[in-house]
C-alpha positions as CSV (number, residue, x, y, z in Angstrom):
1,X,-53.3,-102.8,61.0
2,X,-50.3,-102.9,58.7
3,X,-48.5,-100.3,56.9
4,X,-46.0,-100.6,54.7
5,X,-44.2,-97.2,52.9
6,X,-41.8,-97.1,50.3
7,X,-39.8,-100.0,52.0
8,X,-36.0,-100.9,50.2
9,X,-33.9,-103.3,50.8
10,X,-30.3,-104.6,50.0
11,X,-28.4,-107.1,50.9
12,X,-24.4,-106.0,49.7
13,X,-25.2,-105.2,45.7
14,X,-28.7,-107.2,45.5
15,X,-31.4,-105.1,46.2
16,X,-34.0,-107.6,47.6
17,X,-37.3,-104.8,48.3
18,X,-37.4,-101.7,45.8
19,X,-40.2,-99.6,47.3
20,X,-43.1,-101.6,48.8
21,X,-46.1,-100.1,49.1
22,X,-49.0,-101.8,50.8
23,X,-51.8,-101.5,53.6
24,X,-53.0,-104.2,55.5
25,X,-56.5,-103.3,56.9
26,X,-57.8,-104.9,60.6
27,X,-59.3,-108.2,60.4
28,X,-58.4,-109.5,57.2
29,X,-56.5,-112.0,55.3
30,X,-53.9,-110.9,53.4
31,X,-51.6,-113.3,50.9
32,X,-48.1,-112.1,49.7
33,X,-47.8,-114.3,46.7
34,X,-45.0,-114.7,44.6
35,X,-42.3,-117.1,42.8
36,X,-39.2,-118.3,44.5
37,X,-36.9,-115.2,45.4
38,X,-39.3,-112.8,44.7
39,X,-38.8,-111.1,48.9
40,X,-41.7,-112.6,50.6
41,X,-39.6,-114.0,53.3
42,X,-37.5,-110.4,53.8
43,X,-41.2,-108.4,53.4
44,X,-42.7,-110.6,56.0
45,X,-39.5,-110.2,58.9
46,X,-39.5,-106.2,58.3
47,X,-43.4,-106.8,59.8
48,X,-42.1,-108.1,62.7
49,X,-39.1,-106.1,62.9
50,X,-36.5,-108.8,62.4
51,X,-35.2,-106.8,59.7
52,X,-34.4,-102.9,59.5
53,X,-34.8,-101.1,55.7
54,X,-33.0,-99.1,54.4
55,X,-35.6,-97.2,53.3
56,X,-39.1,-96.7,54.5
57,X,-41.6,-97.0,57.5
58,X,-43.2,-100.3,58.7
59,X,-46.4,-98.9,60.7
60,X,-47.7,-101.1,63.1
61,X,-51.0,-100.9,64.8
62,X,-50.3,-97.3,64.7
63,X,-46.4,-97.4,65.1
64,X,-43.6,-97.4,62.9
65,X,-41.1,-100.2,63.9
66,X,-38.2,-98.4,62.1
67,X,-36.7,-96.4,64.7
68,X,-37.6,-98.4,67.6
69,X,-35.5,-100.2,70.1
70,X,-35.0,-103.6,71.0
71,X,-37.1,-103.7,74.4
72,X,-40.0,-101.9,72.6
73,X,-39.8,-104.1,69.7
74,X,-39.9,-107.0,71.4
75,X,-43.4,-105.4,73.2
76,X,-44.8,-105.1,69.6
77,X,-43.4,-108.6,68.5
78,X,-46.3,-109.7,71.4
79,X,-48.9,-108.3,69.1
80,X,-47.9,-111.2,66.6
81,X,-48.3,-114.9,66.5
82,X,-46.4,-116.7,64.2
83,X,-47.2,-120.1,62.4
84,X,-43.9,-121.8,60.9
85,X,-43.4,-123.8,57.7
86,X,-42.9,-127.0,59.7
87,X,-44.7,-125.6,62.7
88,X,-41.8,-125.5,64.7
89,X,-42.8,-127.4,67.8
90,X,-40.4,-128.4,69.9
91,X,-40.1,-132.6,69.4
92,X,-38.6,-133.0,73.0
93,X,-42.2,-131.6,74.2
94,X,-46.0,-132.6,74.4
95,X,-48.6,-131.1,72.6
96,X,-49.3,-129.6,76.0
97,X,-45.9,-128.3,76.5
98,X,-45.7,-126.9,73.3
99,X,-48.7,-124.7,73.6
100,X,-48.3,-123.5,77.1
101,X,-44.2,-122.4,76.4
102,X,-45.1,-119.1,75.2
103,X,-47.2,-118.3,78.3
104,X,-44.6,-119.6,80.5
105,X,-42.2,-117.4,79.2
106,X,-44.2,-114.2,78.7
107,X,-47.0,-114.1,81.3
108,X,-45.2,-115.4,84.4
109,X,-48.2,-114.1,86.2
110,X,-50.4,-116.9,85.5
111,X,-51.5,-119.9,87.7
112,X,-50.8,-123.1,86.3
113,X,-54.3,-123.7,86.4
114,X,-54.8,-120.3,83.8
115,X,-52.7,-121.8,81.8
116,X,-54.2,-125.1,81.5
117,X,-57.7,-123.2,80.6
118,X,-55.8,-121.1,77.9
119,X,-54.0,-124.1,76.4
120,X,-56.9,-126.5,76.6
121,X,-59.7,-123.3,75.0
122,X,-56.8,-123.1,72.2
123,X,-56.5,-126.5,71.3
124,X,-60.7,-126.3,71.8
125,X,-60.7,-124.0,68.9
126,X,-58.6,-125.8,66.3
127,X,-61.0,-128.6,66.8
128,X,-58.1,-130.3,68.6
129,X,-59.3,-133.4,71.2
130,X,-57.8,-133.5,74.7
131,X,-56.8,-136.5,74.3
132,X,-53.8,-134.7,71.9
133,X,-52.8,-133.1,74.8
134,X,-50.0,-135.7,76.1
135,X,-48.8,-136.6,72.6
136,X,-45.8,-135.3,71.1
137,X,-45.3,-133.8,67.6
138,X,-43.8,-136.9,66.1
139,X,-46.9,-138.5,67.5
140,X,-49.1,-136.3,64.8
141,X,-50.3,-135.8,61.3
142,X,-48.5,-132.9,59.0
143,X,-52.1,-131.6,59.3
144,X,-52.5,-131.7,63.2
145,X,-48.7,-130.3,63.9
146,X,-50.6,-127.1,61.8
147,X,-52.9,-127.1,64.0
148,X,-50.6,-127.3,67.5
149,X,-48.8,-124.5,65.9
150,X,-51.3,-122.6,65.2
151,X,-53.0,-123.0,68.7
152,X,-49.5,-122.0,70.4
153,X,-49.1,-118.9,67.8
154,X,-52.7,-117.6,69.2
155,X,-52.5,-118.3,73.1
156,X,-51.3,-115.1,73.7
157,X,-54.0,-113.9,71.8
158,X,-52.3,-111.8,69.3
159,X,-53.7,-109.1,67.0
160,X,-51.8,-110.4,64.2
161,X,-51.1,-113.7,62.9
162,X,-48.2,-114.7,60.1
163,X,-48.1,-117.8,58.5
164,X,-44.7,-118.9,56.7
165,X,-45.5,-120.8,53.8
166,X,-48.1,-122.9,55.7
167,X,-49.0,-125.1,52.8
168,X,-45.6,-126.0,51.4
169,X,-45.0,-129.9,50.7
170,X,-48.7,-130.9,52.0
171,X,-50.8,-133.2,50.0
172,X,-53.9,-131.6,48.7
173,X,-56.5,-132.6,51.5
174,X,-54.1,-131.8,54.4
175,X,-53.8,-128.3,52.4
176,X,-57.2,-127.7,52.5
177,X,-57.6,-128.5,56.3
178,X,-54.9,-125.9,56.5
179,X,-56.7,-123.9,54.5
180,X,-59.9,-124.2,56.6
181,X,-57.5,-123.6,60.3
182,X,-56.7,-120.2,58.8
183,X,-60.2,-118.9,57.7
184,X,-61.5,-120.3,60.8
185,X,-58.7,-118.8,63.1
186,X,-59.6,-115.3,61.3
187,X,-63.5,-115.7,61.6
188,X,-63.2,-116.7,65.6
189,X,-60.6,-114.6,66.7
190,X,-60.9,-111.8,64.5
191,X,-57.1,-111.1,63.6
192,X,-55.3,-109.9,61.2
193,X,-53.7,-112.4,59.2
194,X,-50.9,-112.2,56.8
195,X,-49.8,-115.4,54.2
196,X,-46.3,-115.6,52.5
197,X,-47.2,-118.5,50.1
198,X,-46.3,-119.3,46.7
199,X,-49.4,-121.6,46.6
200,X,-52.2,-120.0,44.1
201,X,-55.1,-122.1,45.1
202,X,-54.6,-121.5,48.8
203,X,-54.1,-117.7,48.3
204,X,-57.7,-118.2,46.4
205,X,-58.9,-119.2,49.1
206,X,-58.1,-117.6,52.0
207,X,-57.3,-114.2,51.0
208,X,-59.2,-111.2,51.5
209,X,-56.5,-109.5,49.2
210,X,-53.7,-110.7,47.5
211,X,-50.6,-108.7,46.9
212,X,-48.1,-110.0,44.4
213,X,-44.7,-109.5,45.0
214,X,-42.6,-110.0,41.7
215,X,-38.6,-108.4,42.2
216,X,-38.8,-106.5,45.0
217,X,-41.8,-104.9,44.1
218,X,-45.8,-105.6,44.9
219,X,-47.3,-105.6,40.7
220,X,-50.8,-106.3,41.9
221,X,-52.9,-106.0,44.8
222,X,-56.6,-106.6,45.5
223,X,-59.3,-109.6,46.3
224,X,-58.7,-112.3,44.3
225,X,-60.9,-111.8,41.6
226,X,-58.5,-108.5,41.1
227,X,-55.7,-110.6,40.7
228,X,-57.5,-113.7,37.8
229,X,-58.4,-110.7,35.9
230,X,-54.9,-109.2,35.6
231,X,-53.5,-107.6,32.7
232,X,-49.9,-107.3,33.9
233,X,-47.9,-109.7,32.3
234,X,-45.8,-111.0,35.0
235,X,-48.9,-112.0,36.7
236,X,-50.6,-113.4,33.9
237,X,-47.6,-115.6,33.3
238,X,-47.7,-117.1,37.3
239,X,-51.5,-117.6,37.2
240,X,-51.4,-119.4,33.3
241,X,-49.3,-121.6,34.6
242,X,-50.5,-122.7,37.3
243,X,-53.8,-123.3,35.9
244,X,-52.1,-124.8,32.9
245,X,-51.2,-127.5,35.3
246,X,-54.4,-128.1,37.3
């Protein structure tokens, strides 16, 4: 679904991406782990063609983003959901609201009543009540925003989802609900999902593969169990001491 070739990257004299390498197959959870400044953040927004390299080909679904233009980019951009670090939802907005605004925007076609069925089957899936409905974000748990932004990132029913650092400054139970939203999202929809997270025990969990990123440069790739056997040092290092802590 995603194919990454020989991507660099600079910003001025820092070169940020060094020749990423990495495939992405249909239906499966991939985590791009890494430390703090390692170019998660820049890998993820070449995906989605935020960002042009300087080097390489970002193949999408069969297309390489790197020469396109903006109106055809923002076709393929339709083919992503995205869930935020803070979920994003616009406060002045309900639940409702929230969900709906991407359909409003993009499918003026609908009925209001198709997209009240839409909203209400997405909010369905994350095990959301209707009752959530007319609340509004402030009104919710860290754990159910997650879930509001994750419904709204599928209702145009994407082939791709990417989650920003989904699990950053939750406690350890809302974490795992997170946890659970994205393996359940994948199973029930089928899509393609990617993970920028420095968080080990989530990537554990939810990743079908695990690439780590480490300078610019992806030092490891494969299921987890790939990964906790690891020779390379760099890697060893990360996962020591993590579990050193837990």
């Amino acid at each position: 679904m995603i194919q990454i070739v020989n991507l660099h990257k600079m910003f001025g004299e820092h070169k940020v991406l060094t020749g990423i390498n990495l495939t992405i197959p249909e239906g499966k959870t991939c985590v791009i782990l890494g430390g703090s400044g390692s170019g998660k953040t820049v890998l993820m927004k070449h995906m989605i063609g935020l960002l042009k390299p300087d080097e390489g080909q970002v193949i999408v679904d069969g297309e390489d983003l790197v020469p396109l233009g903006d109106a055809r980019l923002e076709q393929i951009r339709r083919k992503f959901g995205m869930v935020f670090q803070a979920a994003a939802l616009f406060d002045s907005m309900t639940v409702y609201e929230n969900v709906a605004f991407p359909l409003r925007e993009h499918r003026k076609e609908l009925s209001e009543e198709q997209i009240r069925a839409l909203v209400r089957s997405k909010l369905e899936l994350m095990s959301l009540p209707p009752s959530v409905e007319a609340k509004f974000p402030a009104d919710l748990s860290g754990g159910m925003r997650k879930r509001v932004g994750l419904a709204r990132a599928v209702v145009m029913e994407p082939k791709i989802v990417l989650y920003d650092e989904p699990t950053t400054g939750l406690d350890p139970i809302t974490t795992d609900s997170v946890d659970e939203m994205i393996l359940a999202a994948q199973a029930r929809l089928k899509v393609t999902s990617v993970v920028i997270s420095h968080d080990i025990a989530s990537a554990f969990n939810v990743g079908d593969y695990i690439a780590f990123l480490s300078k610019g440069l992806i030092i490891e790739f494969g299921p987890p169990e790939q990964l906790r056997s690891s020779e390379h040092p760099i890697v060893k290092n990360f996962l020591q001491t993590w579990f050193g802590k837990n």
